[in-house]
Structures are given as structure tokens and as C-alpha cells.
C-alpha positions in Angstrom: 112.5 -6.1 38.5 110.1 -4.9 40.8 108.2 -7.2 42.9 104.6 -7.6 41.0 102.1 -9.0 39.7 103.2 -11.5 37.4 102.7 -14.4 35.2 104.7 -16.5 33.3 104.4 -17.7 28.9 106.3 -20.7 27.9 106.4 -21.7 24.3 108.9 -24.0 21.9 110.3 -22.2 19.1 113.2 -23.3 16.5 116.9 -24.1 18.1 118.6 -21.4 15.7 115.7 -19.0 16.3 116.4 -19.6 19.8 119.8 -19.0 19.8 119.6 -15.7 17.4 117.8 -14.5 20.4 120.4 -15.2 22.6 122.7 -13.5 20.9 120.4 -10.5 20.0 120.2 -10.1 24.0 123.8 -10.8 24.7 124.6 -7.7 22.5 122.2 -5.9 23.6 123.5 -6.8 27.6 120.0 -7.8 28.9 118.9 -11.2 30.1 116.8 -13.1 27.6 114.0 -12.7 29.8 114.1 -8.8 29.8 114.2 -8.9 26.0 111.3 -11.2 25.9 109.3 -8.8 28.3 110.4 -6.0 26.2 109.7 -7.6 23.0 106.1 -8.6 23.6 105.4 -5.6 25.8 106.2 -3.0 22.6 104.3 -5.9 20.1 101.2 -5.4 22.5 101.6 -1.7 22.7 101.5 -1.3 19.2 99.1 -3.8 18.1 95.8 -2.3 16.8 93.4 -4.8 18.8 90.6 -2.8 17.3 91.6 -3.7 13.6 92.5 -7.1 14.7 88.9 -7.6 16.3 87.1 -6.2 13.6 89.2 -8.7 11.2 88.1 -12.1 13.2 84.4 -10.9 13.0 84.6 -10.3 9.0 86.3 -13.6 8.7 83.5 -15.4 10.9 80.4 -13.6 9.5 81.9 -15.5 5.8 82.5 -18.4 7.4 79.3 -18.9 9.1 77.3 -16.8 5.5 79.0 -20.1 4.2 77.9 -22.9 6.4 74.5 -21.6 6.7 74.4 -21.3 2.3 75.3 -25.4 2.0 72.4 -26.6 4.6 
């Protein structure tokens, strides 16, 4: 990998999910690492932000249309 800017994600997920991924990469011959960069780099690239966006504000304009109705 090219020297960049970078930053690093850390999360905990399931032992056998974990694993499955190992695997997946292992058949694939990539590090875990690379198929973790490729995997969120192609779920960001084709992620609608815009849809997603326009979802959160629907969902809070009824939640705050419903906390302003019970004052």
C-alpha cells in the first residue's frame, strides 16, 4: 500500500463471522486488512448518502411532530 493518509476502524464482531472472513480472504489471497479496505471502500461507493440523509430527516421531523403533539 502506498504511503498515505490514513486512519484506522476497530470494531468487535461475532468469532464465526470473524473467521468466515478469514477464510473469505484466504481464498481470495489478500490480507484481511485489504479485504476490509475493499469491502467498506465499495459499501461507501455505492451507498446513496443522499437517500440515506433524506431518510434520518423524515424519521426526525416524526419524532420531534410527536414529542411536540404530547406537551
Amino acid at each position: 500500500m502506498a504511503k498515505q493518509d490514513t486512519a484506522s476502524l476497530q470494531t468487535r464482531i461475532d468469532r464465526e463471522v470473524a473467521l468466515q472472513f478469514k477464510e473469505l480472504a484466504e481464498v481470495r489471497g489478500v490480507s484481511e486488512a485489504q479485504l476490509l479496505r475493499e469491502v467498506v471502500t465499495d459499501y461507501i461507493e455505492n451507498t446513496d448518502v443522499d437517500s440515506i440523509a433524506e431518510e434520518i430527516r423524515r424519521t426526525m421531523e416524526k419524532r420531534i411532530a410527536r414529542l411536540t403533539r404530547k406537551k
